[in-house]
TORPA-4810 file (N, C-alpha, C, O; in nm, 3 decimals):
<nodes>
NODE_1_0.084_-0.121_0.000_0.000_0.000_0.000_0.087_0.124_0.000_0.186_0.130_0.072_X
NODE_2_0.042_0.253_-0.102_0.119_0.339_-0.109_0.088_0.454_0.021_-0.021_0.487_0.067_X
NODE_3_0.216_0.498_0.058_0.182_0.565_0.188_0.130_0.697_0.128_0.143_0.700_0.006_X
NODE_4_0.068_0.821_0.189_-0.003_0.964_0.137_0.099_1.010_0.109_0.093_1.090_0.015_X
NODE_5_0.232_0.988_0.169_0.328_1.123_0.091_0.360_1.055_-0.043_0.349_1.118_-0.148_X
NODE_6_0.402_0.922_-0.040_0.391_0.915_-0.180_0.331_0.974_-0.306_0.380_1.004_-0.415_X
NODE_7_0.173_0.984_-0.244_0.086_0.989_-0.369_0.088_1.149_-0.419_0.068_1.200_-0.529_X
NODE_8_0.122_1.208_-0.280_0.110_1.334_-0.312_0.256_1.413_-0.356_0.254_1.536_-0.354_X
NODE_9_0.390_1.338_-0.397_0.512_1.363_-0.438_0.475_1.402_-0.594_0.405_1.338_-0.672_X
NODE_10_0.568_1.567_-0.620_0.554_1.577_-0.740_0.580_1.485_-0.866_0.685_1.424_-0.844_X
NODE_11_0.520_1.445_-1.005_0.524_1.344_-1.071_0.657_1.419_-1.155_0.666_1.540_-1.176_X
NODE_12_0.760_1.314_-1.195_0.939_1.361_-1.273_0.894_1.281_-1.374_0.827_1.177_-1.376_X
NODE_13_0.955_1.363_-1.475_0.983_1.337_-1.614_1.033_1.177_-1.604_1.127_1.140_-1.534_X
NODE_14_0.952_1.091_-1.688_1.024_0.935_-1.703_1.201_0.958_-1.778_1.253_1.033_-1.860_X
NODE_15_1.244_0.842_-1.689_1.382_0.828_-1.759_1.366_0.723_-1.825_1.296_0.637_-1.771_X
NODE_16_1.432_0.687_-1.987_1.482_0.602_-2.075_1.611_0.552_-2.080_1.697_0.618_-2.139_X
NODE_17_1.633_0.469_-2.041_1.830_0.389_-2.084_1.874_0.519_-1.972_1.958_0.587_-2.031_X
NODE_18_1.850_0.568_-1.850_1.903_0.677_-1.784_1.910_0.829_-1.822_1.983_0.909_-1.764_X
NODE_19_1.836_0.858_-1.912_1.798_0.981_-2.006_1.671_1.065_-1.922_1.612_1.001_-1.834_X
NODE_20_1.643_1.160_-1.939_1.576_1.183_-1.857_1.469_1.273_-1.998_1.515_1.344_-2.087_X
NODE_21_1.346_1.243_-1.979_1.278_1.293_-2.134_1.146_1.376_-2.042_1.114_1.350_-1.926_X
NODE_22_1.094_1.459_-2.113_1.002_1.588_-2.088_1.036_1.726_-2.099_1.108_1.784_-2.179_X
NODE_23_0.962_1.770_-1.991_1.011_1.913_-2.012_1.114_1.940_-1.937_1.162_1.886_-1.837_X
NODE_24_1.150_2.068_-2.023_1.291_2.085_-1.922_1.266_2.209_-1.841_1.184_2.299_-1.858_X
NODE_25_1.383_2.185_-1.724_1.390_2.286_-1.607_1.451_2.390_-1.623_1.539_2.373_-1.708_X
NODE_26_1.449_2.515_-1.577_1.506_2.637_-1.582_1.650_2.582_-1.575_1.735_2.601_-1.662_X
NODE_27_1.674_2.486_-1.416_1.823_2.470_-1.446_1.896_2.403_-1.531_2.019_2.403_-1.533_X
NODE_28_1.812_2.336_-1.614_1.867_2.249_-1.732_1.912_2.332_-1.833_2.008_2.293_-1.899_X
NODE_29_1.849_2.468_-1.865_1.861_2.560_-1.993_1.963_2.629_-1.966_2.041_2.670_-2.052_X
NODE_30_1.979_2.663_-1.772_2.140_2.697_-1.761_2.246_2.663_-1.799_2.335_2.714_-1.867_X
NODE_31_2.222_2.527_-1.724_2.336_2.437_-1.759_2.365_2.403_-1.892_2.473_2.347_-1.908_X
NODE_32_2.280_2.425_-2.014_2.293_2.379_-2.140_2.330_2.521_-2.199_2.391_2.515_-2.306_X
NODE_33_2.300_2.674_-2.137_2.298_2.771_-2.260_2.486_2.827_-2.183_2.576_2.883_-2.246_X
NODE_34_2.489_2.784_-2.029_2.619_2.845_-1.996_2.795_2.741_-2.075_2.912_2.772_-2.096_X
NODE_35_2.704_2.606_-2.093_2.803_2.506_-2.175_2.793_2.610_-2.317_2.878_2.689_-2.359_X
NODE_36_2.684_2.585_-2.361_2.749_2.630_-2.549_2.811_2.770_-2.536_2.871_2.801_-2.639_X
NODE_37_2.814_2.841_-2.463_2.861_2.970_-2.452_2.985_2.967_-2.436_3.060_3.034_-2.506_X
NODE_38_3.028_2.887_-2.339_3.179_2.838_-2.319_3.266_2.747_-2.433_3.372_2.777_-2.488_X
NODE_39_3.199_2.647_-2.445_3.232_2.526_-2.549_3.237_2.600_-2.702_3.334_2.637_-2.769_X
NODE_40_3.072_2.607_-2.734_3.042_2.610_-2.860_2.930_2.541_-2.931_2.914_2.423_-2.898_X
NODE_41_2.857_2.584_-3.014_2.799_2.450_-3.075_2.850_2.321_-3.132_2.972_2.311_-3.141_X
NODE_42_2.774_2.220_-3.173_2.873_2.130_-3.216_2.894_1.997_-3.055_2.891_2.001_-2.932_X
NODE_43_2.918_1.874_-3.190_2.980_1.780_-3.079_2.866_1.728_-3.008_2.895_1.644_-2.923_X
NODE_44_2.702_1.766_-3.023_2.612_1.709_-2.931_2.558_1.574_-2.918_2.455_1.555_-2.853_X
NODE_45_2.617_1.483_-2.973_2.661_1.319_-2.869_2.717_1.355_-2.746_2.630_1.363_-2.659_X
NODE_46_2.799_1.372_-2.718_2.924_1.412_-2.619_2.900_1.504_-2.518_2.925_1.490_-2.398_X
NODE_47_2.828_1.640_-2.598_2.767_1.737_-2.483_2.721_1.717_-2.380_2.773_1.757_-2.276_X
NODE_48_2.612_1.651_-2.385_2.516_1.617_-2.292_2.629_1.575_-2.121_2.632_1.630_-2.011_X
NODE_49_2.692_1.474_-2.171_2.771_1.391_-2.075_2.876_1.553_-1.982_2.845_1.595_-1.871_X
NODE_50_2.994_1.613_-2.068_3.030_1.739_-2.080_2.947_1.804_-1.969_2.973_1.803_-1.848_X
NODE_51_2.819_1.873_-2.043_2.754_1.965_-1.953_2.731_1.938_-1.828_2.734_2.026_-1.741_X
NODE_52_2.700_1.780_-1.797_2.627_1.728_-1.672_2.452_1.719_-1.668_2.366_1.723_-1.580_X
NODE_53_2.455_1.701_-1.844_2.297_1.666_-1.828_2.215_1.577_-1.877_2.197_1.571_-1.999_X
NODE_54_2.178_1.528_-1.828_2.083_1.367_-1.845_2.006_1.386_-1.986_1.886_1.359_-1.992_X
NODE_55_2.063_1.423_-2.076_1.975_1.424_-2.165_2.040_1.360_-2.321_2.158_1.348_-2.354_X
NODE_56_1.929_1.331_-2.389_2.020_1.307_-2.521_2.109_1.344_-2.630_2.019_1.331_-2.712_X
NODE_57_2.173_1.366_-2.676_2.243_1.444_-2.771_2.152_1.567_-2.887_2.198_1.667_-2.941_X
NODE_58_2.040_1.522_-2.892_1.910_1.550_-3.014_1.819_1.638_-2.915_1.773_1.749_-2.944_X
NODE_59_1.801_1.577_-2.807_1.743_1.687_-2.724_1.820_1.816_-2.704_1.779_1.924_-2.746_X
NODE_60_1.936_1.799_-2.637_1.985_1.903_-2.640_2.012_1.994_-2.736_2.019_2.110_-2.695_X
NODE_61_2.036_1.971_-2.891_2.051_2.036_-2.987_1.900_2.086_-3.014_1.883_2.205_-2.988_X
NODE_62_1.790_2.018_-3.058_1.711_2.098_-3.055_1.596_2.225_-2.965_1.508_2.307_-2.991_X
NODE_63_1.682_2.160_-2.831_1.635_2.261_-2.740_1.749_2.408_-2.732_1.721_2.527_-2.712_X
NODE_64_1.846_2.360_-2.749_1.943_2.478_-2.792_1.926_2.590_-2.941_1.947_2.711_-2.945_X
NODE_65_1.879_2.494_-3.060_1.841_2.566_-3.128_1.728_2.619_-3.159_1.719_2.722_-3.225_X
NODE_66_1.610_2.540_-3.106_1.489_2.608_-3.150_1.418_2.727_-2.995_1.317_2.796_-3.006_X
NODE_67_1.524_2.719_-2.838_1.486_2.811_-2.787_1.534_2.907_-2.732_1.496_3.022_-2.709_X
NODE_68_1.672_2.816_-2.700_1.769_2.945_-2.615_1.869_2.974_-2.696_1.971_2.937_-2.638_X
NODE_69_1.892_3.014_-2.788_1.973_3.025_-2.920_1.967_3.214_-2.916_1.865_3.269_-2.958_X
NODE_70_2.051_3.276_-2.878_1.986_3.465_-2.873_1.979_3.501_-3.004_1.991_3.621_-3.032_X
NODE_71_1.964_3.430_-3.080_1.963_3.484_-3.246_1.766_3.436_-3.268_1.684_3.451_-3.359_X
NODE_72_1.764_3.397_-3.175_1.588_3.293_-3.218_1.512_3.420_-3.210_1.525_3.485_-3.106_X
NODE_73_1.438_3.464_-3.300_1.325_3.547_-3.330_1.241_3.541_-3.188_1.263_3.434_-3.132_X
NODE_74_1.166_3.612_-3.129_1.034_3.576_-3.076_0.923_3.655_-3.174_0.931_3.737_-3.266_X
NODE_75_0.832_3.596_-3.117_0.707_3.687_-3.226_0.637_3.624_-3.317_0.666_3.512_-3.357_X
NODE_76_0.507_3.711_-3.371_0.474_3.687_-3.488_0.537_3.708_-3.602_0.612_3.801_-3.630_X
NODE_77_0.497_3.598_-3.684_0.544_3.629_-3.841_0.557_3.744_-3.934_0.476_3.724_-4.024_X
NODE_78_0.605_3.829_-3.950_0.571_3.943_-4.026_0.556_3.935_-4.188_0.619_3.863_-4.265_X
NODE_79_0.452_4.033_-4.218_0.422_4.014_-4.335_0.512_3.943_-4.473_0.497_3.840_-4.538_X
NODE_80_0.616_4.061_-4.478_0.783_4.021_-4.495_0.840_3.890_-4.487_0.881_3.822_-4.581_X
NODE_81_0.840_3.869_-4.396_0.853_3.687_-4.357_0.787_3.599_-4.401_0.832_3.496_-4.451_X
NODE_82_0.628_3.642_-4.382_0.520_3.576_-4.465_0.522_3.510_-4.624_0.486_3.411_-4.688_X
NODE_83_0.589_3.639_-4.639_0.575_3.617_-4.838_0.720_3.607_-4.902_0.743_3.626_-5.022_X
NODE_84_0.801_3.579_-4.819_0.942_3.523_-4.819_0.902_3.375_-4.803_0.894_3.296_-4.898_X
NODE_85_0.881_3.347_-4.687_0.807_3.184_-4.672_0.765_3.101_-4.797_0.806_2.995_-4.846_X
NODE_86_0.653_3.204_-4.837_0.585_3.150_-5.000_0.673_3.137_-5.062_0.719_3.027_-5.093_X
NODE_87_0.720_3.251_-5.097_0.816_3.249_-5.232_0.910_3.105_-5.221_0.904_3.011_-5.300_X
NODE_88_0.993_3.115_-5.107_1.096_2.990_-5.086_1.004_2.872_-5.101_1.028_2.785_-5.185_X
NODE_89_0.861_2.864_-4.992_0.841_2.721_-5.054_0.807_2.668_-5.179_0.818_2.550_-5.213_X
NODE_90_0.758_2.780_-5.260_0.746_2.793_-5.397_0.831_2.695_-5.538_0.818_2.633_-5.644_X
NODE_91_0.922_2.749_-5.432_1.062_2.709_-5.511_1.126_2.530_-5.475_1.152_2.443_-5.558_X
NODE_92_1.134_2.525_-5.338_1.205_2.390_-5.267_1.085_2.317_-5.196_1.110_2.200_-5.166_X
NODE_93_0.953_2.365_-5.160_0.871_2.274_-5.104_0.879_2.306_-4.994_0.915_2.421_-4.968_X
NODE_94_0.849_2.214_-4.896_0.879_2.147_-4.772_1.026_2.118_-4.698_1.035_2.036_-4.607_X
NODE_95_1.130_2.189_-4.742_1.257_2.205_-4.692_1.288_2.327_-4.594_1.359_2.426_-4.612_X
NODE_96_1.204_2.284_-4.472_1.206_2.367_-4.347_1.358_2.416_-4.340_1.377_2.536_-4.361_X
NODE_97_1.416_2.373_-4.325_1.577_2.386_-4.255_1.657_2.484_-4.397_1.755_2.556_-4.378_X
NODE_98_1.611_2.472_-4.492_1.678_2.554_-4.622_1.624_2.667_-4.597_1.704_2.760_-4.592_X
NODE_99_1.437_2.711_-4.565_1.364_2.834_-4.566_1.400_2.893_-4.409_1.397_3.014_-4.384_X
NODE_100_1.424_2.819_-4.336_1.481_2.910_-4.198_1.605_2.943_-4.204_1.636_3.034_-4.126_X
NODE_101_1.704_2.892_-4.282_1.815_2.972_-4.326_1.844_3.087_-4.388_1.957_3.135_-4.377_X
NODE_102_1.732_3.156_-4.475_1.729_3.246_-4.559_1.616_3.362_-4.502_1.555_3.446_-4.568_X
NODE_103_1.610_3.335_-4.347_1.513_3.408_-4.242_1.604_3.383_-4.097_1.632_3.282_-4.032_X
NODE_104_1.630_3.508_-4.084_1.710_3.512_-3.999_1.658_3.537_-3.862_1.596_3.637_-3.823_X
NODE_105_1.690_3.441_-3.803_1.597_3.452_-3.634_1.484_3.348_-3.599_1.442_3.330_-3.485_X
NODE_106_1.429_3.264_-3.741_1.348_3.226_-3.755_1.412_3.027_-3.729_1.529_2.997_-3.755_X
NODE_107_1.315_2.927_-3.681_1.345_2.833_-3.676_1.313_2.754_-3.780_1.253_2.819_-3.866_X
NODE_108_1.328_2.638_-3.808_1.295_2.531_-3.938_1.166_2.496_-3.822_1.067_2.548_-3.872_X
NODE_109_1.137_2.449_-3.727_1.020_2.416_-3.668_0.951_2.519_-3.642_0.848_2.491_-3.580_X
NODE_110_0.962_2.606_-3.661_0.894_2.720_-3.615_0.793_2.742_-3.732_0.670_2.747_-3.723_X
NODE_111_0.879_2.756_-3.860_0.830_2.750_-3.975_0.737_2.685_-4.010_0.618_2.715_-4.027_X
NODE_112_0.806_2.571_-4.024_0.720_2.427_-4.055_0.569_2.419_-3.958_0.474_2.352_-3.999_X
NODE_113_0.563_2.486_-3.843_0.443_2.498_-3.781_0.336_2.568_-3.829_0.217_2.541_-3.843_X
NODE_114_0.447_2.724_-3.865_0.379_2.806_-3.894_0.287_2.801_-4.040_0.180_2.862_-4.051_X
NODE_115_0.344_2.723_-4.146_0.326_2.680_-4.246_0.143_2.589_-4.236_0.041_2.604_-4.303_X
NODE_116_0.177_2.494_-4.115_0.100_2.387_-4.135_-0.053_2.434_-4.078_-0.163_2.388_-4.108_X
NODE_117_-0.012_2.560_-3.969_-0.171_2.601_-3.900_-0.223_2.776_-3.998_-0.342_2.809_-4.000_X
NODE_118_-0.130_2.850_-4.057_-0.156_2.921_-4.108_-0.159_2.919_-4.271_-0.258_2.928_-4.344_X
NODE_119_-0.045_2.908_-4.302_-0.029_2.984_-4.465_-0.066_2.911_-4.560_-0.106_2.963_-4.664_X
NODE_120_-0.060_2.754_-4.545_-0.143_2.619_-4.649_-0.293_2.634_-4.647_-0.363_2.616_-4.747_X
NODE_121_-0.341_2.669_-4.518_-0.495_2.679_-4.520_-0.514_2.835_-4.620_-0.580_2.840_-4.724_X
NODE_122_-0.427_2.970_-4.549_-0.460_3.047_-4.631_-0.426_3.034_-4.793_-0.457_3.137_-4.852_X
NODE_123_-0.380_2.952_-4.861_-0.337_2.946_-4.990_-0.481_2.833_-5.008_-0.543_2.865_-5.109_X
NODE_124_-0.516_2.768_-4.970_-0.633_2.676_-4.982_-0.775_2.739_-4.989_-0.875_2.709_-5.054_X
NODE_125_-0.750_2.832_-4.902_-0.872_2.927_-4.907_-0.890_3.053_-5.006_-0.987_3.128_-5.006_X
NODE_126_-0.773_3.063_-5.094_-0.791_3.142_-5.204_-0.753_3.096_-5.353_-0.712_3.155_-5.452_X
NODE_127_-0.802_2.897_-5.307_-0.790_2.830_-5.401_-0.672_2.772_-5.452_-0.687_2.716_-5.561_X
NODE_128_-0.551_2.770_-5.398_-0.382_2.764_-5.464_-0.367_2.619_-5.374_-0.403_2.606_-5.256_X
NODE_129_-0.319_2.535_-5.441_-0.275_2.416_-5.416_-0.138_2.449_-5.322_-0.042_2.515_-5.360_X
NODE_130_-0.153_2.389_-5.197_0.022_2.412_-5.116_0.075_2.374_-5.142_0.182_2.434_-5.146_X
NODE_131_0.074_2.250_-5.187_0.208_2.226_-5.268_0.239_2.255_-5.427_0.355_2.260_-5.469_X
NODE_132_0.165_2.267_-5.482_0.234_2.315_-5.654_0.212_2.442_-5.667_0.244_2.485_-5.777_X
NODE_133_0.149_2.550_-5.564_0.137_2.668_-5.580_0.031_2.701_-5.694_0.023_2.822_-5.717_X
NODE_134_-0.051_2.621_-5.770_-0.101_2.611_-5.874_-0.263_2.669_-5.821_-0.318_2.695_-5.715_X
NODE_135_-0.285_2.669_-5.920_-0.498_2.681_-5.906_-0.508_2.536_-5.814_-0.444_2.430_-5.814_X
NODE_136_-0.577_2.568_-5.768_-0.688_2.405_-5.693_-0.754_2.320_-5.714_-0.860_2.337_-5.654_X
NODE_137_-0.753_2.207_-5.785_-0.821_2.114_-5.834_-0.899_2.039_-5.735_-0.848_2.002_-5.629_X
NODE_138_-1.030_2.014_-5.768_-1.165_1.974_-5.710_-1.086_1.854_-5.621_-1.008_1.772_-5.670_X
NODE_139_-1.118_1.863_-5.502_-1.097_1.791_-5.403_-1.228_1.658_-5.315_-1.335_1.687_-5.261_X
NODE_140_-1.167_1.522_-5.330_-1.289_1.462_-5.367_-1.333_1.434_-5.195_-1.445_1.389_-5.171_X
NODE_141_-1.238_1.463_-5.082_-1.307_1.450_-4.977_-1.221_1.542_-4.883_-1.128_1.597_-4.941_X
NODE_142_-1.237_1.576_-4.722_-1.162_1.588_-4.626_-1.053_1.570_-4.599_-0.988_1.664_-4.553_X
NODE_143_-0.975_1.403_-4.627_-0.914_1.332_-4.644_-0.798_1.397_-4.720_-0.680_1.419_-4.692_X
NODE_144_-0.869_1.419_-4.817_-0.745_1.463_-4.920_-0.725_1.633_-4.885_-0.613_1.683_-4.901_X
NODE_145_-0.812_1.696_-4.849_-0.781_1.829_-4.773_-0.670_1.839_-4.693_-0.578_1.916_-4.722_X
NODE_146_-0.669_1.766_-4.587_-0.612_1.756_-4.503_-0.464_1.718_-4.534_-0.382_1.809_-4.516_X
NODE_147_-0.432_1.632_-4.564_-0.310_1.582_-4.671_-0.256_1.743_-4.716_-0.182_1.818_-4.653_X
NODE_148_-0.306_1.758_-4.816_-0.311_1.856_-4.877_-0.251_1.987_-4.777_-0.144_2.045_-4.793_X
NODE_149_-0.320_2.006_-4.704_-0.309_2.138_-4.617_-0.205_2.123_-4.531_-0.133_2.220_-4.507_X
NODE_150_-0.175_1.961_-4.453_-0.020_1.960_-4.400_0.106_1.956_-4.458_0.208_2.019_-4.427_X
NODE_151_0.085_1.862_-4.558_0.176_1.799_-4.678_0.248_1.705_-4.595_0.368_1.720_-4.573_X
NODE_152_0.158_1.576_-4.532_0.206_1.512_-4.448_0.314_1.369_-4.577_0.402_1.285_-4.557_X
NODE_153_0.236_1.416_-4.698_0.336_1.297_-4.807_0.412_1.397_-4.873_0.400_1.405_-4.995_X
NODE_154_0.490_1.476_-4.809_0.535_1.575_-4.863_0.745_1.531_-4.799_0.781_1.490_-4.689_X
NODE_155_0.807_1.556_-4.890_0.939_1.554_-4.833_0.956_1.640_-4.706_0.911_1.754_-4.707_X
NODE_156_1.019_1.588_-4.592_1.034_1.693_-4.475_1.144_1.686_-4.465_1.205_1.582_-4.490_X
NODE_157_1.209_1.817_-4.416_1.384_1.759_-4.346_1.406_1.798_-4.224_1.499_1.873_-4.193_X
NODE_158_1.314_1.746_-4.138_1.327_1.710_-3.974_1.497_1.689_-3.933_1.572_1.767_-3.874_X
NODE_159_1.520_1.575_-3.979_1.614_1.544_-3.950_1.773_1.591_-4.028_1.820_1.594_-4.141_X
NODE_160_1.820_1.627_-3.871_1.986_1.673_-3.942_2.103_1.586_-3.881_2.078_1.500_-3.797_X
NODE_161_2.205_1.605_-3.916_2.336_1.559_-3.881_2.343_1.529_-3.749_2.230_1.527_-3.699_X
NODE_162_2.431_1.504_-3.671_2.506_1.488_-3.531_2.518_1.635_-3.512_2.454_1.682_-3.418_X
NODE_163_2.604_1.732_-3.602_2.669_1.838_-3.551_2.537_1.949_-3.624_2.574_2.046_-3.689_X
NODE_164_2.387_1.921_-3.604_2.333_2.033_-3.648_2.338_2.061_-3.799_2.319_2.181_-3.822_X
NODE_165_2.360_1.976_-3.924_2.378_2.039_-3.982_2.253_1.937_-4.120_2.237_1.815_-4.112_X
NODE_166_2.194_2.012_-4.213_2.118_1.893_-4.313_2.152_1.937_-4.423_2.144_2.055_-4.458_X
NODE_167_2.209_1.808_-4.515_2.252_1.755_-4.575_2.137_1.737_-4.716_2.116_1.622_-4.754_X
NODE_168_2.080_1.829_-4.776_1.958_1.836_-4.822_2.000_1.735_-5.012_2.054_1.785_-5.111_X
NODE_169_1.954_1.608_-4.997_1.976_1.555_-5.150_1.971_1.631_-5.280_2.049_1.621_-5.375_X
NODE_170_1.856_1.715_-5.267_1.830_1.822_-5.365_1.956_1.930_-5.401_1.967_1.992_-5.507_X
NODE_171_2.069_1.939_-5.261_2.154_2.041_-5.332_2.261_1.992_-5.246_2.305_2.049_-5.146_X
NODE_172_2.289_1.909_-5.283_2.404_1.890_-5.202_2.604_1.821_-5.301_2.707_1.758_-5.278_X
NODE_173_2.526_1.905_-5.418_2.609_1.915_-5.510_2.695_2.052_-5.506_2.805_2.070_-5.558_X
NODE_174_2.609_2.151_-5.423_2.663_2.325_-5.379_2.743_2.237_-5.303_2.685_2.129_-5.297_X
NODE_175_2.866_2.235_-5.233_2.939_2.211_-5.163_2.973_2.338_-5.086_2.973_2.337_-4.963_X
NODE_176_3.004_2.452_-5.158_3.025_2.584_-5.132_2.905_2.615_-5.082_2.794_2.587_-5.127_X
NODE_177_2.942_2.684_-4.968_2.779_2.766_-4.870_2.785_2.950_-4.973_2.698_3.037_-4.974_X
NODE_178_2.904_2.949_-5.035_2.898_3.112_-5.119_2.812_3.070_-5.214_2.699_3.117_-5.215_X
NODE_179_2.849_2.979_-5.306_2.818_2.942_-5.429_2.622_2.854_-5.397_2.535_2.870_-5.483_X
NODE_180_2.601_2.797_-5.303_2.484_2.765_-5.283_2.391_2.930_-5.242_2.281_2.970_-5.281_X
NODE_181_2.463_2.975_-5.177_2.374_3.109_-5.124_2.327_3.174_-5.272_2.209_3.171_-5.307_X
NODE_182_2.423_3.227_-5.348_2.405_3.302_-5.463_2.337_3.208_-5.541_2.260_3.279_-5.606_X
NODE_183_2.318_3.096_-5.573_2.212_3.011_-5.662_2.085_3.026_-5.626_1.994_3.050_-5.705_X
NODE_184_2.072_3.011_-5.484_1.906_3.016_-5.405_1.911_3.174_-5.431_1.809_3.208_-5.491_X
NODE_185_1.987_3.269_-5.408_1.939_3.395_-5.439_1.885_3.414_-5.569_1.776_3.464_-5.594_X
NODE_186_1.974_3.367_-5.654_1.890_3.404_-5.795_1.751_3.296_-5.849_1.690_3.295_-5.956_X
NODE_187_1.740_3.239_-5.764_1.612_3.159_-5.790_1.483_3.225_-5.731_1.375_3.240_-5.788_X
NODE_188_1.512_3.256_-5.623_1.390_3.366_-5.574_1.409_3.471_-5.668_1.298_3.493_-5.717_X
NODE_189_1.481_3.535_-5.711_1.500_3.664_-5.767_1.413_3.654_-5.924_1.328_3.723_-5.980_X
NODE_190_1.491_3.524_-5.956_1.399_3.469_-6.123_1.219_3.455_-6.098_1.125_3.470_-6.176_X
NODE_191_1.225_3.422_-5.968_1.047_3.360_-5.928_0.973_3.500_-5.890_0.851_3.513_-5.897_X
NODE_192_1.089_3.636_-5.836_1.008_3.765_-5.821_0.954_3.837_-5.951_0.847_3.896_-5.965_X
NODE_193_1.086_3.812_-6.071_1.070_3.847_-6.182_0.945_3.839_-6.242_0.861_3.925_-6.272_X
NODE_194_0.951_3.698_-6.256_0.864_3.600_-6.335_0.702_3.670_-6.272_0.620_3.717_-6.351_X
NODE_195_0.681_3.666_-6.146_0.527_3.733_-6.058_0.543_3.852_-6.128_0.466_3.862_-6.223_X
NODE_196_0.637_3.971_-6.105_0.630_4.099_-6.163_0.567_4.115_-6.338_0.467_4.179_-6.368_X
NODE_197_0.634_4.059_-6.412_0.594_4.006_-6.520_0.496_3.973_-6.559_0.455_4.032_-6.659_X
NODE_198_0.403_3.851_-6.493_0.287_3.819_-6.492_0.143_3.925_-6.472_0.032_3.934_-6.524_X
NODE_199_0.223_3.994_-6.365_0.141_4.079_-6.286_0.115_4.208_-6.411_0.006_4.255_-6.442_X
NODE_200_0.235_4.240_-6.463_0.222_4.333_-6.540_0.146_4.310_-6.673_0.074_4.404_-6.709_X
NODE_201_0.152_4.179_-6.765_0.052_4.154_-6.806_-0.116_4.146_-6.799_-0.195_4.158_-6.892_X
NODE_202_-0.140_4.124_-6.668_-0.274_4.109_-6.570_-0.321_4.187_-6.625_-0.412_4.185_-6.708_X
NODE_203_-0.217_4.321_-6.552_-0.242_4.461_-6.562_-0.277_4.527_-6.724_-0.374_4.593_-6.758_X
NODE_204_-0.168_4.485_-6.801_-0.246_4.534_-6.944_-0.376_4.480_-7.005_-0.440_4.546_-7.086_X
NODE_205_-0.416_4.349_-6.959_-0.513_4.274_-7.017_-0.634_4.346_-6.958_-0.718_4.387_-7.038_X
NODE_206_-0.653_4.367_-6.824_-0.788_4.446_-6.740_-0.777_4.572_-6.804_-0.890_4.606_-6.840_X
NODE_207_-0.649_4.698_-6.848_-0.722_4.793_-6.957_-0.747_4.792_-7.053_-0.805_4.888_-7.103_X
</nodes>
């Protein structure tokens, strides 16, 4: 029989293989934001042990990057951001970790959230397919809405390296981070064109 103080002892995060998984504690974010400050990023197999914290290598990296990181945005999306978002997914899809690179402050999960409860429904609701950016073709149930509006059969790149870093198949022929930057620049730049263009036609056809 369990005695009353038992029952009434605060409930701790379950441990795995000695890992300790949930939420984390104020002093955990210490101990994790006063290590990378000292150390560095990088190396997070190893960190964890290093810092003195029960946690996994993957935890710690993504709790380092998507909260206590002083470069991490807080806030809403701004318009700006908004139609930067489009444009990039326009171009690469569903490559969270490529479109939070080219938004500074901003996370690949952050994105990818923001994507899935806001900007797919609003492109759905003014008829544009989220993923081909196209007009909207008659949709035969919910089912396929839904699909549709997360892009749950959609390429994701959740997953990165050991040291933080993804390795994206689609471009991983740029070896150069100069020479990849200036390619993705001129691809948005060709896709602003190309709208301007369009737009300006619109425009002569309505007078």
């Amino acid at each position: 029989m369990r005695s009353p103080s038992s029952s009434s002892k605060q409930s701790v995060a379950p441990k795995v293989g000695g890992l300790k998984r949930g939420p984390w504690t104020a002093e955990e974010d210490k101990m994790l934001s006063e290590y990378v400050k000292r150390e560095g990023e990088g190396r997070w197999r190893t960190m964890p042990q290093k810092a003195g914290l029960l946690r996994c290598g993957k935890s710690c990296r993504l709790r380092w990057m998507n909260y206590l990181r002083p470069t991490v945005k807080r806030g809403h999306i701004s318009p700006g951001e908004e139609d930067l978002i489009l444009r990039i997914h326009r171009l690469i899809g569903n490559r969270w970790s490529l479109i939070a690179g080219r938004i500074p402050g901003r996370t690949d999960n952050e994105i990818k959230n923001y994507w899935n409860t806001h900007l797919s429904k609003k492109l759905m609701s003014q008829g544009i397919d989220p993923k081909t950016h196209k007009p909207l073709l008659h949709q035969n149930n919910n089912h396929n809405y839904n699909n549709i509006a997360s892009g749950d059969d959609d390429d994701d790149d959740d997953d990165l390296v050991e040291d933080g870093i993804k390795l994206d198949d689609t471009y991983n022929f740029l070896q150069d981070q100069d020479a990849f930057s200036s390619f993705f620049d001129s691809l948005i730049n060709d896709d602003m064109f190309t709208n301007n263009q369009q737009q300006q036609q619109e425009d002569k056809e309505e007078t």
